[in-house]
C-alpha positions in Angstrom: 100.3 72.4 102.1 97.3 72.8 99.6 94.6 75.3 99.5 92.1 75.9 98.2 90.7 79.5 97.7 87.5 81.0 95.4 87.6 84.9 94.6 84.2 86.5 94.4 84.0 89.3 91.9 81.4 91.5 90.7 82.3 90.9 86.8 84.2 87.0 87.7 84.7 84.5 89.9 87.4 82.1 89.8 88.8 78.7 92.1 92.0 78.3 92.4 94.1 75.4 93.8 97.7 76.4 95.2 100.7 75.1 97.2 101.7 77.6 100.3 105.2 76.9 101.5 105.0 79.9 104.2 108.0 81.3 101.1 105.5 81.0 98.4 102.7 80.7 96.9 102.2 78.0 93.7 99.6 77.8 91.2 98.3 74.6 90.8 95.1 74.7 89.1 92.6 77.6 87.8 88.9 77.9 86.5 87.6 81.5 86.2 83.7 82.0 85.1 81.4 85.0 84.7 79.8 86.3 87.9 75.8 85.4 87.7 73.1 87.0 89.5 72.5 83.6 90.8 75.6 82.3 93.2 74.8 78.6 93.5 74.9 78.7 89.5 78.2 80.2 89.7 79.6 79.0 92.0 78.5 74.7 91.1 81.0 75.4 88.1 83.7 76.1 90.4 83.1 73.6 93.0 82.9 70.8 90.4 86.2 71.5 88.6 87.9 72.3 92.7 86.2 68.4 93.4 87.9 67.1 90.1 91.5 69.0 91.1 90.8 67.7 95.0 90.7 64.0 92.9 93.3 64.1 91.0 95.9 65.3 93.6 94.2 62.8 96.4 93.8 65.5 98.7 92.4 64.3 102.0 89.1 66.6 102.4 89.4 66.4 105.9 92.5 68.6 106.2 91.5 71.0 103.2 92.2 74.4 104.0 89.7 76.8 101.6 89.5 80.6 101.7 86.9 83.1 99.9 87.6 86.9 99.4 84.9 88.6 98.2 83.8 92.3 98.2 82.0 93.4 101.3 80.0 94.2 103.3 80.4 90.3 105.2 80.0 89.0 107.9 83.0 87.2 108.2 82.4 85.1 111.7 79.2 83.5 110.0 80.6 83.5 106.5 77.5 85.3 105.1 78.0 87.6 102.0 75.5 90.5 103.4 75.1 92.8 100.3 78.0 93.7 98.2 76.7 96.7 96.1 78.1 94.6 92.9 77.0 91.2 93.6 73.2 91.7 93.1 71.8 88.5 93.8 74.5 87.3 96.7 72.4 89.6 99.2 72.4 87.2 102.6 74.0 84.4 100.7 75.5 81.6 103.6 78.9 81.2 100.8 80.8 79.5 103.6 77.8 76.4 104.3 77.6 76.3 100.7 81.1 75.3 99.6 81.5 73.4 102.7 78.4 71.3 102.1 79.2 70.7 98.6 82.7 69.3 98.8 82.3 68.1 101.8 85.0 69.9 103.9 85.7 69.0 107.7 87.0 72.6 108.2 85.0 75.4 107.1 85.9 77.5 104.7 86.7 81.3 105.9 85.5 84.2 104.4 87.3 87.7 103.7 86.3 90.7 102.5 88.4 91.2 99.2 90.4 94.0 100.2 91.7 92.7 103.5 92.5 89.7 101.6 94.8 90.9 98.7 95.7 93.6 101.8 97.3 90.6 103.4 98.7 89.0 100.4 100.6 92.4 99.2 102.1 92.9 102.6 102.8 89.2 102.5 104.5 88.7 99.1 104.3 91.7 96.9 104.6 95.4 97.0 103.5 96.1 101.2 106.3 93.3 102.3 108.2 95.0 105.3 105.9 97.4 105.8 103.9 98.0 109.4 101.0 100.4 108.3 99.4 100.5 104.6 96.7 100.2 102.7 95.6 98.4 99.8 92.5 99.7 97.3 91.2 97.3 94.9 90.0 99.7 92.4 88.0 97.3 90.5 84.6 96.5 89.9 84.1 98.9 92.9 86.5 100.0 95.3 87.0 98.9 99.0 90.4 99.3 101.2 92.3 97.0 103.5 93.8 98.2 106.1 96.9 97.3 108.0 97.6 99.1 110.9 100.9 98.3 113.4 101.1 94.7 111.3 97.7 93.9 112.0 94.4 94.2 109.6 91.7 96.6 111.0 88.1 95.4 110.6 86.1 97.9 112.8 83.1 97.0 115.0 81.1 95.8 112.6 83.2 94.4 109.9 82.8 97.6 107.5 86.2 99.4 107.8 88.2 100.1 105.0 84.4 100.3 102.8 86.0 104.1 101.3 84.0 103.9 98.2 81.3 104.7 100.4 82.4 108.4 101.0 80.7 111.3 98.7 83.4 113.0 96.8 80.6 115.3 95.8 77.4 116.6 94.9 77.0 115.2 92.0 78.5 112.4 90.0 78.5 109.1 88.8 76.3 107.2 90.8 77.9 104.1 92.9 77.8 102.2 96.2 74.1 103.9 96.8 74.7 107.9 96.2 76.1 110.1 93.6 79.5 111.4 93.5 80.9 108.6 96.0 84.7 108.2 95.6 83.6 104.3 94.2 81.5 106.6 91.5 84.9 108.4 90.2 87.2 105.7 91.2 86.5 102.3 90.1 86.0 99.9 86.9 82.6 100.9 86.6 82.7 104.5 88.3 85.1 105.3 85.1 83.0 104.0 82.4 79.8 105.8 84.1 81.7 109.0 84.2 82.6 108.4 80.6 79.0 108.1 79.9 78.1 111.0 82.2 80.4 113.5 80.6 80.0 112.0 76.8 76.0 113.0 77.4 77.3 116.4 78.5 79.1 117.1 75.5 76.8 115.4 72.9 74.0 117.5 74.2 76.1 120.6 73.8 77.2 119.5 70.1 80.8 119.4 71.3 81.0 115.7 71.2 83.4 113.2 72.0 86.3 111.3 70.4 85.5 108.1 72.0 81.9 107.9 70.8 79.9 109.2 68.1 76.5 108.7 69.3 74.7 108.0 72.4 74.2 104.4 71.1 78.3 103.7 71.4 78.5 105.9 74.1 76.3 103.3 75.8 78.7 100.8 74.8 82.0 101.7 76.1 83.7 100.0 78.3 87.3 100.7 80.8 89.1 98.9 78.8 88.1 100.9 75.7 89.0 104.0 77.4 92.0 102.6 78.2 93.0 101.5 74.6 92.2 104.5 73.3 94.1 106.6 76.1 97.1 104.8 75.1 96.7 105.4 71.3 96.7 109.3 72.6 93.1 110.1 72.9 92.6 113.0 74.6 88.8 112.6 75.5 89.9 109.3 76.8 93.0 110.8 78.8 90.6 113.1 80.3 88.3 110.5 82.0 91.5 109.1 83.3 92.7 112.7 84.7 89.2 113.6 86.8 89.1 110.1 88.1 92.8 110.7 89.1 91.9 113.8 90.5 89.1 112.5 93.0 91.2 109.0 93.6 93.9 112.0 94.8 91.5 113.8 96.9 90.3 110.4 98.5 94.2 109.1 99.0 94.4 112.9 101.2 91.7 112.2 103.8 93.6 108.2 104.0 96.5 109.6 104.4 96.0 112.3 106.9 94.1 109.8 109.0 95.9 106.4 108.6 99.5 108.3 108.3 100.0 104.7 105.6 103.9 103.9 105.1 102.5 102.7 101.1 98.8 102.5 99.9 99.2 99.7 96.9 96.5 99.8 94.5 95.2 97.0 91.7 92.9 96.7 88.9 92.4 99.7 86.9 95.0 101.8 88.9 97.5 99.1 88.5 97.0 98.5 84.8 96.1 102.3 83.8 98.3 104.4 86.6 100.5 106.5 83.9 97.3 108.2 82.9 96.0 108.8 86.6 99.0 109.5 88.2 99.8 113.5 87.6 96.6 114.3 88.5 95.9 112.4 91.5 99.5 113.6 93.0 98.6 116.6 92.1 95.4 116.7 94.4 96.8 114.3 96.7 99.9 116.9 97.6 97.6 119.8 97.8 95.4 118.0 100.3 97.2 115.7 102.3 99.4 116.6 105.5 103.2 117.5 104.1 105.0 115.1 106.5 102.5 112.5 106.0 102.5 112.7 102.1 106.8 112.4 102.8 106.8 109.3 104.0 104.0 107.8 101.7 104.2 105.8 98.7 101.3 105.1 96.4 101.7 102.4 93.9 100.9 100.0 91.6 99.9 96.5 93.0 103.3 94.0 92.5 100.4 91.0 92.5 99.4 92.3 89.5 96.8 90.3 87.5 96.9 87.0 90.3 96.0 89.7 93.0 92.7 88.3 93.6 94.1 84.2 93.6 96.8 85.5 96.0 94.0 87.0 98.1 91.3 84.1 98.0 94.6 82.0 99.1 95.7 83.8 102.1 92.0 84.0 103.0 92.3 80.2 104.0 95.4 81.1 106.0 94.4 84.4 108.5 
């Protein structure tokens, strides 16, 4: 069977075309593009390489299955993006008519938030499979969780569980997801390179300085993936960021834990691609907070995914 599934990102989108054998999943086809302030803009790229793809493999549009993951909040039932605090733009966006209407699907397309999504698709084919109760963090753009409880994903009344980014981690802070110090703030694409900023300011002002900027002018221009680099080349200022971002991300993982009781909580983007330099600190806080006989029977790691996380998620979006 063929499906079709778009992931909604704050920095990218993407389309994907894929074979689902209920085994596997195969990659058929993939466009990615920068994520616009405008969604029909983005999202007409998409839709007209998906209609070219839909051609070329005569797929019969009537029996098109199509999913959408995207970052929340959603309402799902309607398939309305509601307002994503990284999608500025998308606020009340009808994503589901949209597609729908413009590639003329019979069945409409269902929405997802992103972390239920890849939530799914890790418990389905990468590092959750087996597994009854866990939790998924997409530690991306932002930072949202999916969770699976007794085999089941757990939505809440209104559609908003899993949004943990939301929850102050303190006082003060990078700013994210509408307040200062939220765990999104220390724990997420953007929360890092704000902190970055936040501290480098700190330490300019006090003529101590840092080593991954000189000025406020590059300061201003750094980026995650600098930091990362430069952690890996063995700077220390860089390593740092890593470590108090590691150290809320623990704190955060301690209140999930003690609440949810997770068998795993699996964790992409940054944490996937940077967890050797958030790691000691994060289990550090993590052990010191959490319940004992929770934390014993709790894994945290890396996404297995990887990289195709977010195709894997847009997929199974189609299919639950």
């Amino acid at each position: 069977m063929k499906v079709l599934g778009f992931d909604i990102g704050g920095t990218k989108c993407a389309c994907v075309l894929a074979e689902f054998d209920k085994e596997d999943i195969s990659f058929l086809y993939r466009k990615e593009v920068k994520t616009l302030p405008e969604p029909q803009t983005t999202l007409q790229s998409l839709i007209s390489e998906a209609m070219i793809w839909i051609e070329k493999e005569q797929i019969d549009v009537n029996t098109l299955k199509t999913g959408i993951s995207c970052g929340g909040p959603l309402d799902e039932d309607s398939g309305l993006i509601i307002n994503p605090p990284n999608l500025r733009g998308w606020e009340n966006f009808p994503i589901c008519d949209f597609i729908q209407d413009k590639i003329s699907l019979k069945i409409k397309p269902k929405l997802k938030n992103d972390a239920n999504a890849c939530c799914l698709a890790e418990w389905r084919f990468g590092a959750g499979v087996g597994c009854h109760n866990m939790i998924f963090l997409t530690f991306g753009t932002g930072l949202g969780a999916g969770l699976l409880l007794n085999g089941n994903i757990y939505n809440g009344t209104t559609g908003t569980a899993g949004e943990v980014g939301h929850i102050r981690m303190s006082e003060t802070g990078p700013y994210a997801y509408g307040k200062y110090g939220s765990m999104e703030g220390f724990c997420s694409g953007a929360g890092i390179r704000n902190l970055a900023i936040e501290i480098g300011k700190q330490q300019i002002a006090s003529g101590k300085g840092v080593s991954y900027a000189k000025d406020e002018k590059e300061l201003n221009e750094i980026t995650t993936q600098k930091l990362a680099q430069l952690a890996e080349e063995g700077d220390e200022d860089a390593k740092m960021i890593f470590r108090i971002s590691g150290e809320y991300f623990g704190k955060g993982l301690a209140i999930l834990v003690d609440i949810i009781n997770p068998q795993v909580i699996v964790a992409g983007g940054v944490y996937a691609r940077c967890h050797k330099f958030i790691d000691d600190s994060m289990w550090e806080h993590l052990k010191r907070e959490a319940l004992p006989m929770a934390i014993a029977k709790c894994k945290v790691v890396p996404s297995k995914l990887g990289e195709k996380i977010g195709d894997y998620g847009a997929v199974i979006s189609a299919l639950y």
